[in-house]
N, C-alpha and C positions, 0 to 999 in steps of 0.2 A: 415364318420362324416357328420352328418347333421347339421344345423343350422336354428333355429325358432325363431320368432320376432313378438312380439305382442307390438299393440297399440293403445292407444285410440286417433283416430285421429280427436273429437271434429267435424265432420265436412268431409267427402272425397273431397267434391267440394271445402271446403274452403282449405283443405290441400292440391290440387291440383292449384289451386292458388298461392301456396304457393311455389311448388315444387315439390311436394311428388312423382311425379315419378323419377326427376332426384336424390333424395335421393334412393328411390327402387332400382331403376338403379344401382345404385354405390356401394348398402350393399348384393344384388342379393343373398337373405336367400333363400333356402329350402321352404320352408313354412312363409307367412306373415300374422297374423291375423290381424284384425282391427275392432274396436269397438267405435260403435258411430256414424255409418257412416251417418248418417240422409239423406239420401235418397235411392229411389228405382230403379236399374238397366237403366230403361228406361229415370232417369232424368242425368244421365252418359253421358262424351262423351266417346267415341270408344277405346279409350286408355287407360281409366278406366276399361273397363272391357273383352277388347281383349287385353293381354299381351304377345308380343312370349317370349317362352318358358315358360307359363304359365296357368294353368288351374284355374279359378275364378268362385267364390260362392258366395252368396248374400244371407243372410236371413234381410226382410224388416217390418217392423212396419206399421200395416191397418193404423195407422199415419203419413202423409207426413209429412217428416222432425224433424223425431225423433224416437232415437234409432238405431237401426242397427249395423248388422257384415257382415264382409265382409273375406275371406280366399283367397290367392291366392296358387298355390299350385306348383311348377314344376313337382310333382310326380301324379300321375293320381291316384286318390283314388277309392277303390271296391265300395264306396255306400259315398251317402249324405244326411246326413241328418237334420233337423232344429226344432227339438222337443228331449223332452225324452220317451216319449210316444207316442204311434197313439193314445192313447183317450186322451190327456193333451197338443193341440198345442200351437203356440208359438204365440201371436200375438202382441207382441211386439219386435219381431225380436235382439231378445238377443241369438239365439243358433244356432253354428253349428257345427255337429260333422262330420268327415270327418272319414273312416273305410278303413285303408290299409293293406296289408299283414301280419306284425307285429306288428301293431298299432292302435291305434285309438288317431286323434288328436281331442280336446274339443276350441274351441272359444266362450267363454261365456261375454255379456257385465252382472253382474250382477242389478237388480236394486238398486237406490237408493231410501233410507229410511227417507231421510229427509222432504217429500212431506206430512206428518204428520201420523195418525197412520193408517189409509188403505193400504199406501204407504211401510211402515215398513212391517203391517202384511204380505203384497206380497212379499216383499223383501223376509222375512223367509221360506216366504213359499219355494220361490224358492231354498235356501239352502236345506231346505230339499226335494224336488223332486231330484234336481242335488246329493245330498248323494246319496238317491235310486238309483239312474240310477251307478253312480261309484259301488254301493254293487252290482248289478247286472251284472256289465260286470269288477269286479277284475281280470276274467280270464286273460283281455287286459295287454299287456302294454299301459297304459292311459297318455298323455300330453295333458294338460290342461293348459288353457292360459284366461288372460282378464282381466275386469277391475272390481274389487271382490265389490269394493265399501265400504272398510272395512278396517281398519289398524290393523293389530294383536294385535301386540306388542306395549308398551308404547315406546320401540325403532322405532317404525313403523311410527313415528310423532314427530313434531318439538315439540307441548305443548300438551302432554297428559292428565295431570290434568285439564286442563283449558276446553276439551272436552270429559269429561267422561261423560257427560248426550243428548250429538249430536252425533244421527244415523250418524256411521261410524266410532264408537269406543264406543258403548256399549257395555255391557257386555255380553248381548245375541248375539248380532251381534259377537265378537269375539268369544264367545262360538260354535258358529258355523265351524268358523275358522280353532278351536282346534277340531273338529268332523270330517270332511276333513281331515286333517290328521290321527287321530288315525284309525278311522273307515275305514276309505277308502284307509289305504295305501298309504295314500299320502305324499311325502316331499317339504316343499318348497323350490326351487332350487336356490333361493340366500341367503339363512341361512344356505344351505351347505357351501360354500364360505366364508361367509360374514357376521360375526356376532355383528358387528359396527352400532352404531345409524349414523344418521345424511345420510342415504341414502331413497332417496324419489323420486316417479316417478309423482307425483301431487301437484302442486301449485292454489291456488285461483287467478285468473287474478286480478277481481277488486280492490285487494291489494296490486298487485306487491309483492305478496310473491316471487315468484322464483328469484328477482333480491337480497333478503335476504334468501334464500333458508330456509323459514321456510314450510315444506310442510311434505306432507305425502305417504306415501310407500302403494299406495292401488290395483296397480296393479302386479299380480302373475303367474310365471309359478311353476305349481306342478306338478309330474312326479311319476308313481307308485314305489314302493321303487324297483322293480324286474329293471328299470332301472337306480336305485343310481351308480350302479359301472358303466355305460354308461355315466353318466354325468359328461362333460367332463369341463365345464366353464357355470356361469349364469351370465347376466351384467344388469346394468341400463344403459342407452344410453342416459344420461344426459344432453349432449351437442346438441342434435338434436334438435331442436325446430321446431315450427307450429303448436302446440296443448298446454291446459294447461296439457298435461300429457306429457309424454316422453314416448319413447320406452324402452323396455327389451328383454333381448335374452339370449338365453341357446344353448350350444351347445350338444349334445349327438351321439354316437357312434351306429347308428342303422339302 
């Protein structure tokens, strides 16, 4: 049984501040994704990026202090990589996909769409290269993790109706959603579980949403369906704090 845990940590430096290793330390997953990391390896101290019994990956944004993923790994992966393409790189450091034996794990920060409409079109775009890249490697067992920037479902949010015309519950944006899935084999791994509103792994700080827990479910682990009958538990990790997101974790048999 493995166990993977993604999160958008808003910050590494600020999360280490904060704690986030003596949290690492204590939950000691399998596999840790991180999204958001806003900086680049060399602005790290040593303990951010050497962990025993860990192996650490880093894709960064030509942008200091914005964007960023970060993988840490205990199993040693066949190949690294931070694009889905060699002609299509990554310069916003939203992609890393880690290729092991039986698996390929996905760490994706998607972007966000609300930066007006350049910002949207890229967003989409990015869904559809990431379809591509899932239609071309279904061979895999695929786990895929991050921060989708998207709430599916009007259960996916606290006030649906009141944000049906804001990037991150449009209709194209969830259309997308529903593409990923069908197309790609993909299920989302706390709707097996979990089919309950009022579960959310994203709060707006300057509101003090999460102290009213009005928030939104925009971060996702999906998992090819060849591993449905492997998955074994998917959680929201709601009580963690030092980000406005939370962590989530799935457990699978692999």
């Amino acid at each position: 049984m493995k166990t993977f845990i993604s999160w958008n940590i808003n910050g590494i430096r600020a999360g280490y501040r904060k704690g986030f290793l003596d949290w690492f330390n204590k939950v000691s997953p399998d596999i840790l994704a991180l999204q958001e990391t806003k900086a680049h390896p060399d602005q790290l101290p040593p303990d951010l990026t050497i962990l025993p019994n860990y192996f650490s990956y880093f894709s960064s944004a030509e942008r200091k202090g914005y964007s960023g993923v970060a993988v840490y790994s205990k199993i040693k992966p066949d190949s690294v990589d931070n694009s889905f393409s060699d002609s299509n790189k990554d310069k916003e450091g939203r992609i890393l996909i880690l290729t092991f034996k039986n698996f390929k794990f996905i760490n994706l920060y998607y972007p966000n769409g609300k930066g007006g409409p350049d910002r949207l079109k890229y967003k989409l775009e990015f869904y559809g290269e990431f379809l591509e890249y899932v239609r071309k490697n279904n061979k895999y067992n695929l786990i895929v993790c991050g921060d989708v920037n998207t709430a599916h479902t009007e259960i996916d949010l606290a006030h649906p109706k009141e944000n049906e015309n804001v990037s991150g519950f449009l209709k194209v944006e969830r259309e997308w959603l529903d593409r990923f899935i069908k197309d790609g084999n993909l299920i989302d791994t706390f709707r097996k579980f979990n089919s309950n509103p009022g579960n959310y792994t994203w709060w707006d700080m300057k509101s003090h949403a999460r102290d009213r827990d009005v928030g939104w479910r925009i971060d996702y682990f999906y998992v090819s369906e060849s591993l449905k009958g492997r998955l074994k538990n998917a959680r929201i990790l709601k009580t963690v704090m030092g980000s406005d997101h939370c962590p989530i974790s799935i457990d699978v048999d692999i």
